[in-house]
N, C-alpha and C positions, 0 to 999 in steps of 0.2 A: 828545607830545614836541615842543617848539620849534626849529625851524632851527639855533641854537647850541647846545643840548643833542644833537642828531643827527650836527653838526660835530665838535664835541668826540668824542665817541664814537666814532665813524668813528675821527678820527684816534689814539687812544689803541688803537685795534685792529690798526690798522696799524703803532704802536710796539712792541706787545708780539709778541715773536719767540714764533712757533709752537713746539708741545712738538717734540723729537722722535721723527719718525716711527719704528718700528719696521721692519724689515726681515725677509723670511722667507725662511728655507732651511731643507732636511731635512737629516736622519740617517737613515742606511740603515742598521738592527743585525743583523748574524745573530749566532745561537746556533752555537759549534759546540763548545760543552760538553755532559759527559754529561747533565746534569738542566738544570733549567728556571734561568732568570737574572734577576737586576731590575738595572735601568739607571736611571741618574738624569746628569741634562747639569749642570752647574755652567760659571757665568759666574765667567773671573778679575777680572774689572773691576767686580763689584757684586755684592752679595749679592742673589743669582737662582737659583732652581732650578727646571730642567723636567724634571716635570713638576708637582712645588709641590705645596703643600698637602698636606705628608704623603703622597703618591704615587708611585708609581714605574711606570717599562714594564715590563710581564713580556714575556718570553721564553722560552715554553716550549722544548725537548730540536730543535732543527733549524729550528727557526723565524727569519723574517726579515722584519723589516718597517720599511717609512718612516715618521717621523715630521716632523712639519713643526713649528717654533717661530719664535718672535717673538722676534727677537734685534736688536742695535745692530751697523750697520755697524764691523768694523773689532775687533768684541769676541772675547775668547779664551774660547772654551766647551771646558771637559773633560771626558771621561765617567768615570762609577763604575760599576764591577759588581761584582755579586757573586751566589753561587750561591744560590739562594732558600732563604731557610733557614740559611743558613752564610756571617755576614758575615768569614767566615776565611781564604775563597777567593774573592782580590779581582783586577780588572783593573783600569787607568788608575787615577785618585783613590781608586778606594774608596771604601764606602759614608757616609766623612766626612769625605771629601774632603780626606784628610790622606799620602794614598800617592804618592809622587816616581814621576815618570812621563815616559818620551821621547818618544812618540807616540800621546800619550791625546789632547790636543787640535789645537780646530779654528778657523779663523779665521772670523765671520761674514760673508759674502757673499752677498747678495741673488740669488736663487734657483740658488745652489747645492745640492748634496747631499755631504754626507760619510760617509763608509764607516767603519761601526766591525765589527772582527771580532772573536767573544768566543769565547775556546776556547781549549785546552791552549795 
């Protein structure tokens, strides 16, 4: 590559603005329903789902675990549950993300955790 070609290049890399970085923070779920639960996080700001790909977290009967995702500073992530098996009995969004809800979501903050509690 010649001196102007290496110039040029340089400079067109330093015009083009970097992607945005992603940001990580967890979700802390417990279970405190009678049977086991699947959770799914939905972004209000962009069609995103964690855990995607047709997936969801399970939560078996008293269980509680962190999950950590890659979110955009500043983004409103809400959760859906429902009882494994019976998308009838729903918390936050629901399992299509179509259930009105006061305090099913969370703001993204860089190594934050938020606390979701699922039960009666």
């Amino acid at each position: 590559m010649n001196a102007n070609a290496l110039l040029a290049a340089c400079l067109l890399a330093a015009l083009v603005p970097a992607a945005a970085q992603a940001d990580e923070m967890a979700f802390f779920m417990k279970n405190g329903a009678s049977r086991a639960v699947v959770v799914e996080l939905h972004s209000r700001e962009r069609d995103h789902v964690w855990p995607g790909d047709g997936q969801v977290y399970l939560l078996e009967k008293g269980e509680s675990k962190s999950v950590p995702i890659a979110c955009e500073a500043g983004e409103n992530i809400c959760y859906g549950a429902w009882l494994n098996g019976d998308d009838r009995t729903v918390w936050g969004v629901g399992p299509d993300n179509d259930h009105p809800c006061d305090d099913c979501c969370y703001i993204c903050a860089p190594k934050t955790t938020a606390e979701i509690d699922i039960g009666p």
